[in-house]
C-alpha positions as CSV (number, residue, x, y, z in Angstrom):
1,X,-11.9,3.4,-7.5
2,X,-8.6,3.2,-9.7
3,X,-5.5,1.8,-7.9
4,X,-2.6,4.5,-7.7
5,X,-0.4,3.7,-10.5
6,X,3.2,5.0,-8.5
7,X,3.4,3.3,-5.3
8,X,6.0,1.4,-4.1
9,X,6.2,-1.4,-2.3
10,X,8.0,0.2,1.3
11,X,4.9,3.1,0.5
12,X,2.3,-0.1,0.3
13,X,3.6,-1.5,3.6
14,X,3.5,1.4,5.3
15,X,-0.4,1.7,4.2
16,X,-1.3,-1.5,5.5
17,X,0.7,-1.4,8.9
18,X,-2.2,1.1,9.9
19,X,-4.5,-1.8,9.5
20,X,-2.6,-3.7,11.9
21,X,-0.2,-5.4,9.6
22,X,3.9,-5.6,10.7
23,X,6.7,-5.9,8.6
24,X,7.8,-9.6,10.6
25,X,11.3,-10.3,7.9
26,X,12.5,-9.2,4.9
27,X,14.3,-11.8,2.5
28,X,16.0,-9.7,-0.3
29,X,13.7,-7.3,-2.0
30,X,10.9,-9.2,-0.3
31,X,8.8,-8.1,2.6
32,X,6.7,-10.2,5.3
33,X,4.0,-8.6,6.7
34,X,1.4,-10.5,9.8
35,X,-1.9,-9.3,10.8
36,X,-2.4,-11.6,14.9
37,X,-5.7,-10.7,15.3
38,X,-8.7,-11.4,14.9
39,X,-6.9,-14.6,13.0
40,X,-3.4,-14.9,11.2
41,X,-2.8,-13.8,7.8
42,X,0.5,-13.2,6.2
43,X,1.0,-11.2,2.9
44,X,4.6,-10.5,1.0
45,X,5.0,-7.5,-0.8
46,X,8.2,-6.9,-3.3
47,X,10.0,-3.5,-2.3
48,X,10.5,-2.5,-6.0
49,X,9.4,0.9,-7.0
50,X,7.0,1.4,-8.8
51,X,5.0,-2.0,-8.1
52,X,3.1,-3.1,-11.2
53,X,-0.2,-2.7,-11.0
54,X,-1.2,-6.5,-11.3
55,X,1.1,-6.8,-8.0
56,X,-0.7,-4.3,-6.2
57,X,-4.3,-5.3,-7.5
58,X,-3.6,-9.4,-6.0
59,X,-2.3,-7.8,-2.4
60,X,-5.2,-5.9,-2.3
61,X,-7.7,-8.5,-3.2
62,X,-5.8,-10.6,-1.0
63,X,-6.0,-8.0,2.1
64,X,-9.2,-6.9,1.5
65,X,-10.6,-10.4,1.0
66,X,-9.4,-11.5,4.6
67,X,-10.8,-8.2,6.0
68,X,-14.3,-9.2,4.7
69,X,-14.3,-5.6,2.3
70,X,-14.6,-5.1,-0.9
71,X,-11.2,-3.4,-2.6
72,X,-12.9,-0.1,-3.3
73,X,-13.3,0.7,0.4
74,X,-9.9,-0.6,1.3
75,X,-8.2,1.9,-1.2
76,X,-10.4,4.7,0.4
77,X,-9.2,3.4,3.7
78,X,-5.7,3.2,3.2
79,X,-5.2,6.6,0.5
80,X,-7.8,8.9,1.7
């Protein structure tokens, strides 16, 4: 599945929080996001607008890695 080539980053954050994820800081045009459970992971997402795709392709490796799915049903879970 292709990755959406217009999101931002506030759009991206808002996707993952319904996987669990909250924004925990923001340091300049930087945002923290923590998943607590089942264990700890932490991902930081630029708030720029549009992201570049290479961005958004390593948080969602990185998301879907620690989930234990591959990044094609990730996509369809957070867009469709």
């Amino acid at each position: 599945m292709k990755l959406p080539r217009d999101i931002s980053g506030v759009e991206l954050a808002k996707a993952v929080e319904r996987l669990g994820y909250r924004i925990t800081r923001q340091t300049g045009s930087h945002l923290r996001l923590t998943l607590d459970f089942p264990t700890q992971h932490h991902i930081t997402i630029p708030t720029h607008d549009p992201l570049k795709v290479g961005t958004l392709a390593a948080i969602l490796a990185d998301v879907a890695a620690h989930g234990e799915m591959n990044r094609d049903d990730l996509i369809r879970r957070l867009w469709n």
